[in-house]
BABAFI-912689 format. One line per field, with one value per residue (C-alpha): residue in three letters; residue number from 1; x, y, z. Coordinates in steps of 0.25 Angstrom, whole numbers, plus 5000, padded with zeros to 4 digits. Example, Ala and Ser with C-alpha at 12.3 -4.5 7.8 and 13.67 -1.06 7.14 Angstrom:
# residues 2
residuo = Ala Ser;
num = 1 2;
x = 5049 5055;
y = 4982 4996;
z = 5031 5029;
END
This chain:
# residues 438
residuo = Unk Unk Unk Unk Unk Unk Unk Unk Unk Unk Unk Unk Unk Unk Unk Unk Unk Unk Unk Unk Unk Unk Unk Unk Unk Unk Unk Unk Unk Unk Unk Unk Unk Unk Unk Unk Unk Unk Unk Unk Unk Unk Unk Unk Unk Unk Unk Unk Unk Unk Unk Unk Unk Unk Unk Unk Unk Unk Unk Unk Unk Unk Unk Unk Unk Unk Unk Unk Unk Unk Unk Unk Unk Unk Unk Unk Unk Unk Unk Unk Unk Unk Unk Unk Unk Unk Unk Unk Unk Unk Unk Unk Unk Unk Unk Unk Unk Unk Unk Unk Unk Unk Unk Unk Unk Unk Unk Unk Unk Unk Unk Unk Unk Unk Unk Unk Unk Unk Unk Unk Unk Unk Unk Unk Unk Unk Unk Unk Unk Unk Unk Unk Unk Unk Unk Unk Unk Unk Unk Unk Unk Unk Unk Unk Unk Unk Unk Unk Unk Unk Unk Unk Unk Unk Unk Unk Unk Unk Unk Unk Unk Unk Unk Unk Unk Unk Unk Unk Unk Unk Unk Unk Unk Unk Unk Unk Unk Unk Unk Unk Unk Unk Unk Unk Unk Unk Unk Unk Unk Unk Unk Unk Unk Unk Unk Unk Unk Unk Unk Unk Unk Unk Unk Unk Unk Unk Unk Unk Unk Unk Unk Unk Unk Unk Unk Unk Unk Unk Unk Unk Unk Unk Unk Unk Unk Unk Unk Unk Unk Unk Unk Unk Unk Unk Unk Unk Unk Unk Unk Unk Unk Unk Unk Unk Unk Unk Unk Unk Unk Unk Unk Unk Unk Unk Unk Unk Unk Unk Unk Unk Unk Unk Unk Unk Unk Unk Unk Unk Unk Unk Unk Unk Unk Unk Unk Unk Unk Unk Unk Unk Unk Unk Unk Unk Unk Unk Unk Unk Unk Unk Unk Unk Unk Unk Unk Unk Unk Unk Unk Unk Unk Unk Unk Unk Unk Unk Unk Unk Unk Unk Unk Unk Unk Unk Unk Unk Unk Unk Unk Unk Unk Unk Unk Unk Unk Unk Unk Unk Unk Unk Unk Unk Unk Unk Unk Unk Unk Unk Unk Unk Unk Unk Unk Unk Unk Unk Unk Unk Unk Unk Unk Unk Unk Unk Unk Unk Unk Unk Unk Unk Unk Unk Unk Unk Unk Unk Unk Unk Unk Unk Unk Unk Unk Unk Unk Unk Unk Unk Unk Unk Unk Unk Unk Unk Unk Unk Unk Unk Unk Unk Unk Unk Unk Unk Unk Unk Unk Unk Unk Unk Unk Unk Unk Unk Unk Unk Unk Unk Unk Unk Unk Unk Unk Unk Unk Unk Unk Unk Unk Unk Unk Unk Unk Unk Unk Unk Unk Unk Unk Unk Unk Unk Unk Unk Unk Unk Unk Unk;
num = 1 2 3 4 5 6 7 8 9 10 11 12 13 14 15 16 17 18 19 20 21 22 23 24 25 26 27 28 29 30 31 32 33 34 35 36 37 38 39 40 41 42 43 44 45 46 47 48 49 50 51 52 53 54 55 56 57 58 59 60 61 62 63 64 65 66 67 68 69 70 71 72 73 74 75 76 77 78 79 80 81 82 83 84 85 86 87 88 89 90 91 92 93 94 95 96 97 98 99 100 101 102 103 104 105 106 107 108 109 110 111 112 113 114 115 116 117 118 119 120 121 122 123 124 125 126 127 128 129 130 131 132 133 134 135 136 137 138 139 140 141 142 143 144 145 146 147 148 149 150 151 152 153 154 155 156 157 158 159 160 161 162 163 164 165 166 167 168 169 170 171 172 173 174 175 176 177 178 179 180 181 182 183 184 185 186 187 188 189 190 191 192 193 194 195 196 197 198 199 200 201 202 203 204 205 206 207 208 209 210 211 212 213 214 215 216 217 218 219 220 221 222 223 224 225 226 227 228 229 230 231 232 233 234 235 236 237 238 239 240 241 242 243 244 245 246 247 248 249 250 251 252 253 254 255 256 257 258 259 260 261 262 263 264 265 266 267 268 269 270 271 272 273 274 275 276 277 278 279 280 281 282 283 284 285 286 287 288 289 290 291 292 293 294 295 296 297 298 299 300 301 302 303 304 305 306 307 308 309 310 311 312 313 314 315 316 317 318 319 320 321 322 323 324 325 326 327 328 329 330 331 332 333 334 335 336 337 338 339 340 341 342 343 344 345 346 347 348 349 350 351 352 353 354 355 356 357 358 359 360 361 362 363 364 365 366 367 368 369 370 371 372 373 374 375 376 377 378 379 380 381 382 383 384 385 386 387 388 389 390 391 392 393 394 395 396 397 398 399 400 401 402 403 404 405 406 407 408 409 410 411 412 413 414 415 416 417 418 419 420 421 422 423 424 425 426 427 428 429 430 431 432 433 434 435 436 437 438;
x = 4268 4268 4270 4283 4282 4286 4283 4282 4286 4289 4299 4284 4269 4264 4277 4267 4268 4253 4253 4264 4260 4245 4253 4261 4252 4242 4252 4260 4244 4244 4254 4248 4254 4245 4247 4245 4248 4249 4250 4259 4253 4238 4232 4219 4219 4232 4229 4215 4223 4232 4219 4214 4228 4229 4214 4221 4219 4229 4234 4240 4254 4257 4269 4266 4249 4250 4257 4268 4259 4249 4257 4264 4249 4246 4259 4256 4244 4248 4258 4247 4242 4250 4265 4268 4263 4267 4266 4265 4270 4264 4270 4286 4295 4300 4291 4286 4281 4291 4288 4295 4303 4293 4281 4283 4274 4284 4283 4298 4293 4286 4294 4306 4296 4293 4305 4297 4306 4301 4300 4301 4294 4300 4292 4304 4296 4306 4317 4326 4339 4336 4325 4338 4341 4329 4328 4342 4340 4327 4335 4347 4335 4331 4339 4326 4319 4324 4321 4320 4316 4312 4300 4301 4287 4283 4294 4292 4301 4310 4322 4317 4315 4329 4337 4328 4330 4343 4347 4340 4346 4360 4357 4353 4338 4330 4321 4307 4302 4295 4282 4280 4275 4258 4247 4238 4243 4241 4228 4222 4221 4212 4214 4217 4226 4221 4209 4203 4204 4188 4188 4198 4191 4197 4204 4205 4210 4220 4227 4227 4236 4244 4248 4251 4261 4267 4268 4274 4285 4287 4297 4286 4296 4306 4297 4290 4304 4309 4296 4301 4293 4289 4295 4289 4283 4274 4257 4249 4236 4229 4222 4223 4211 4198 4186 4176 4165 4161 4156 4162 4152 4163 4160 4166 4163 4172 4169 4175 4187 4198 4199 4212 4211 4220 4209 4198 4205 4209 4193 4190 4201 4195 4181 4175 4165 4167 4154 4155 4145 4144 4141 4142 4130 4121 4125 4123 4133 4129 4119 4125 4137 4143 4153 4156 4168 4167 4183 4187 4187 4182 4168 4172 4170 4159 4153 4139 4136 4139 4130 4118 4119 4109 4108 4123 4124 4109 4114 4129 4121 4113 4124 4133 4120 4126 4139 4153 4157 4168 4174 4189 4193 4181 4172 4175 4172 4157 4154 4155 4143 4148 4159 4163 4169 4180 4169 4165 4153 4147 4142 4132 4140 4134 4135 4138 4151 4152 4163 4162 4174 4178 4186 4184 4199 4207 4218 4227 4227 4238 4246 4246 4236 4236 4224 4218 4206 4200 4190 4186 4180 4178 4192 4199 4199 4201 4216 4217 4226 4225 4235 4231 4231 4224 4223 4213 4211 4195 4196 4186 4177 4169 4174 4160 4158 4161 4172 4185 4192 4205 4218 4229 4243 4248 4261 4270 4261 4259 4246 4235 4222 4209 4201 4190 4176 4168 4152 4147 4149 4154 4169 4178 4193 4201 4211 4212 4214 4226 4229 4228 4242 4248;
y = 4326 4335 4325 4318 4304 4291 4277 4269 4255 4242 4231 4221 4224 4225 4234 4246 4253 4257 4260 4269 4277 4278 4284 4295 4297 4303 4308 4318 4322 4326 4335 4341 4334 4332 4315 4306 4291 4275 4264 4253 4240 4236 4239 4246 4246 4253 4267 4269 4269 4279 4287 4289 4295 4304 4307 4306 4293 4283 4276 4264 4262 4248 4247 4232 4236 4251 4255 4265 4276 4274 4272 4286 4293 4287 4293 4305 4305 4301 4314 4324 4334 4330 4331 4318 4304 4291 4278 4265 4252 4240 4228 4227 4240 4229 4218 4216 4208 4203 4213 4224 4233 4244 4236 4226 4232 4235 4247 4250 4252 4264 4269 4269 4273 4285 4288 4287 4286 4274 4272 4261 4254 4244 4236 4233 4225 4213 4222 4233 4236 4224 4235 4245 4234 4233 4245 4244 4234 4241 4255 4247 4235 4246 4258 4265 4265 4272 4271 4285 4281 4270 4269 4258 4252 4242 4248 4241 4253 4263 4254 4246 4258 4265 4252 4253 4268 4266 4255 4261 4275 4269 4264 4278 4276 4287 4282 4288 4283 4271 4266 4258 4246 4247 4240 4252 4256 4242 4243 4232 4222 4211 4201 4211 4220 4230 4234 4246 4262 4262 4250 4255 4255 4270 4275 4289 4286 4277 4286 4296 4283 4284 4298 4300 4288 4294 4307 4301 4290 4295 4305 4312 4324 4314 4307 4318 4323 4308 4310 4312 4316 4304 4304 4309 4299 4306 4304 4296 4295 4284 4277 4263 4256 4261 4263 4252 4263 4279 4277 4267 4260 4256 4247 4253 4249 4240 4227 4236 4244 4241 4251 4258 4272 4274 4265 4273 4288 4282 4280 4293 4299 4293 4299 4288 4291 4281 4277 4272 4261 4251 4236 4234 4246 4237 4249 4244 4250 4264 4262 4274 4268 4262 4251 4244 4240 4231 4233 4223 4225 4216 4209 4197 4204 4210 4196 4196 4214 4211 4198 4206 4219 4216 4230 4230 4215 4219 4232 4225 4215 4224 4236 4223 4220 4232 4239 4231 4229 4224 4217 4215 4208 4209 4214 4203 4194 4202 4202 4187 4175 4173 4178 4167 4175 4171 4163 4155 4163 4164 4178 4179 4191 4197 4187 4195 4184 4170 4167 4166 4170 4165 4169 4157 4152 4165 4165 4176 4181 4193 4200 4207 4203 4206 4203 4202 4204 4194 4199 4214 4221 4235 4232 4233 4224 4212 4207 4220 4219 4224 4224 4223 4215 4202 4203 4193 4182 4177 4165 4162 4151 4150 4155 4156 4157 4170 4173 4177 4192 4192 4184 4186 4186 4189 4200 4192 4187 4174 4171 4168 4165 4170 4179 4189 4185 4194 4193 4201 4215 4210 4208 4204 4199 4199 4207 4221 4230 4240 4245 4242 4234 4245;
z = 5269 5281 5293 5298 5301 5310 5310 5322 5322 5329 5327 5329 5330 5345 5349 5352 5339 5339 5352 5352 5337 5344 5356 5347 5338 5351 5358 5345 5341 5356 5354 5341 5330 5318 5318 5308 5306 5299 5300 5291 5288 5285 5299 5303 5318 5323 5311 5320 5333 5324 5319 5334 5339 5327 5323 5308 5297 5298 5286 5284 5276 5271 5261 5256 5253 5249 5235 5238 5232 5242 5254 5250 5247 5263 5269 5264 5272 5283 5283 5279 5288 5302 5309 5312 5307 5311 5304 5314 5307 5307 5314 5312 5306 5296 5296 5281 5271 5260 5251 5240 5248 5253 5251 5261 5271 5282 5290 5286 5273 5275 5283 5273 5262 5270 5280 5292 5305 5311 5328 5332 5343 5352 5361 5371 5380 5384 5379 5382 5375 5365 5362 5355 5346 5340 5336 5331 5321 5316 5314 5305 5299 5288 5284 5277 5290 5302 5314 5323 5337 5347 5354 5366 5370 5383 5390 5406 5416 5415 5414 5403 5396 5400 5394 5381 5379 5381 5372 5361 5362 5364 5347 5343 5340 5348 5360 5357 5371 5379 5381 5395 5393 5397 5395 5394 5380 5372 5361 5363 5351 5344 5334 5324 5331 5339 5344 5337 5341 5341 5350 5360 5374 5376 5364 5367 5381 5374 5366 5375 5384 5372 5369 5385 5383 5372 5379 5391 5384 5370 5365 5355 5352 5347 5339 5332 5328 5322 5312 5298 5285 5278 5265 5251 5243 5232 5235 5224 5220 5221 5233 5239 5235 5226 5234 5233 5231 5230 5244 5253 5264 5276 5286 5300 5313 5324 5314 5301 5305 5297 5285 5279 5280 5266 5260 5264 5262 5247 5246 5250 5240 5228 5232 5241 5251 5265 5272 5286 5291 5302 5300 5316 5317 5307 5295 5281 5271 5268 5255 5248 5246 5235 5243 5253 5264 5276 5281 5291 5306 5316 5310 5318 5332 5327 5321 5327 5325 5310 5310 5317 5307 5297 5292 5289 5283 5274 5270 5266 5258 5250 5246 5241 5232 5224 5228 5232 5248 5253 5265 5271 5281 5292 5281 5274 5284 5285 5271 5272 5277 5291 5303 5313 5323 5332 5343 5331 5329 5315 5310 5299 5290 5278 5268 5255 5254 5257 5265 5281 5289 5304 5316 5321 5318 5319 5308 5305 5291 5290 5280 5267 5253 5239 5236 5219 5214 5208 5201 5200 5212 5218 5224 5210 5197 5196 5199 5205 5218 5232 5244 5258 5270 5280 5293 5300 5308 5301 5291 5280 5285 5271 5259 5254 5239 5234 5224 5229 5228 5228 5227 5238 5242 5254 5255 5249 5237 5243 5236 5248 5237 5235 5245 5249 5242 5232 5227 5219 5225 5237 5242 5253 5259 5272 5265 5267 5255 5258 5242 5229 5225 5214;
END
């Protein structure tokens, strides 16, 4: 490992944490420093804003779906070739899922594991020296996580700011600086979380906001200098997931955009070729491939495009005659006989499964899966097991006739039944795979 490392956390989601890494991690590249970055958690939206500031693949850390041996191979990475690398948590420092003691999908957790000085990011909005408190109680809540520095964010005048400074000094915790509170800096969001980098009326413009705010309110010497190296944790073989193929045909476009880099570098490790196309551009899967993978995204903003691209949905048909595909989430949701989007408007999809899916009745499906094979498929053999994650707000309408995939629990081992579908090569699920369970 060659580069030092921080993480940047928040006592709560939508305390400015993306915001602010997006902000130092331009603003440090400015300056020349080689940058690299994570995120924790299963997400696939903040690691692009990351990718854009860096120009450098981001990578995902989760301690409850990734075997130690994995996470460790994925730290190593992320340290390789740059100075300094930080790694933005997901939700809560703490928050978790009960869980074996570094598997419980906490932020803390890597953080211990690694040593990583953590930042902490208090939205004191509605607060001032109540703000020293709570960074108190989360420098004495864990004594394997420390806590290096304070960042305060949506802070409204100079007084506000001089009583939070204050109060948080007078504790012992360094003060890293003050964001004002602006409405220029927010990312906007959608249903999912937020809006994409690619679909950023003015990204470039954006960051560029970003890095001058950090420039201007941030104490970047300081925070360089509380990096630490992360500690040594010896690198494995092995890779999170087998390929499905020897050459992968990848659905990408503004309706399939959620893919994990580590899932996609561990392809390409064990040999596997990646082969972009567009099922919004009418593109079938490339014929000289020997699989394919529909990730999720946004289908049902996309609902009528998909329904109109016959050459995608003939060509889809005819390369599951012979060779496996596979859907997750919003691929899923294609691979089945109808979309109904959120205006009650019903898409014909590709058909190669039966079920039929709806927006119509938004309910929010979240958490953790360990999901079993039932029967043997490109995914691993039968009863073979696989962690990952939900996250959407589609139903099943119809479950159609086909045979079921897997059998889920959720973090906790709460048994939640059968799901996903299968015919003949053909499969698909909401759930995301993150790794194989090992």
């Amino acid at each position: 490992m060659s580069a030092s490392g921080l993480m940047i956390a928040a006592p709560r989601s939508s305390s400015g944490k993306t915001t602010i890494t997006i902000a130092l991690l331009a603003a440090l590249k400015a300056r020349g420093l080689r940058m690299k970055s994570a995120k924790t958690g299963p997400d696939y939206i903040d690691p692009a804003f990351h990718t854009a500031a860096t120009g450098q693949t981001t990578f995902n850390l989760d301690s409850w779906a990734m075997p130690p041996p994995l996470l460790d191979n994925l730290m190593c990475e992320t340290a390789e070739n740059a100075d300094l690398f930080l790694v933005e948590a997901a939700m809560g420092l703490f928050d978790r899922i009960e869980a074996p003691p570094g598997r419980s999908g906490a932020p803390a957790d890597v953080a211990a594991r690694f040593g990583l000085p953590v930042i902490l990011v208090l939205d004191v909005s509605g607060q001032a020296q109540s703000a020293a408190a709570v960074a108190k109680g989360f420098s004495l809540y864990n004594p394997s996580v420390t806590i290096c520095g304070v960042i305060a964010n949506r802070v409204g005048s100079e007084r506000h700011l001089r009583m939070v400074r204050n109060s948080i000094e007078a504790i012992g915790i360094p003060f890293l600086g003050a964001i004002p509170r602006m409405a220029d800096i927010a990312i906007p969001e959608r249903h999912l979380g937020l809006v994409q980098i690619f679909e950023h009326p003015s990204a470039a413009a954006f960051l560029e906001r970003l890095r001058e705010l950090a420039e201007q309110h941030l104490d970047l010497e300081k925070i360089v200098s509380s990096a630490t190296l992360p500690q040594q944790h010896s690198k494995a073989e092995g890779i999170a997931m087998s390929p499905p193929g020897q050459r992968i045909a990848l659905a990408r476009d503004a309706a399939f955009s959620f893919t994990y880099a580590h899932l996609l570098e561990g392809w390409r490790s064990a040999g596997a070729e990646i082969v972009f196309f567009s099922p919004l551009a009418d593109e079938p899967p490339p014929n000289q491939c020997d699989a394919c993978w529909l990730p999720g995204g946004y289908p049902e903003l996309h609902a009528q495009a998909i329904a109109g691209a016959e050459t995608f949905k003939s060509g889809l048909r005819e390369f599951a005659e012979t060779r496996p595909v596979h859907g997750e989430c919003g691929g899923y949701m294609v691979l089945g006989q109808v979309l109904i989007n959120s205006d009650n408007n019903s898409y014909e999809m590709a058909g190669l499964l039966s079920h039929e899916t709806t927006f119509a009745k938004k309910k929010l499906h979240l958490g953790y899966r360990r999901a079993k094979l039932i029967d043997q498929s490109w995914m691993g053999g039968k009863t073979s097991v696989i962690r990952g994650h939900e996250f959407h707000y589609a139903s099943i309408l119809s479950e159609g006739c086909d045979a079921p995939l897997v059998e889920v629990v959720d973090g906790e081992g709460r048994p939640l039944g059968k799901a996903g579908h299968m015919r003949g090569h053909v499969s698909g699920t909401f759930f995301h795979a993150i790794a194989v369970d090992n």
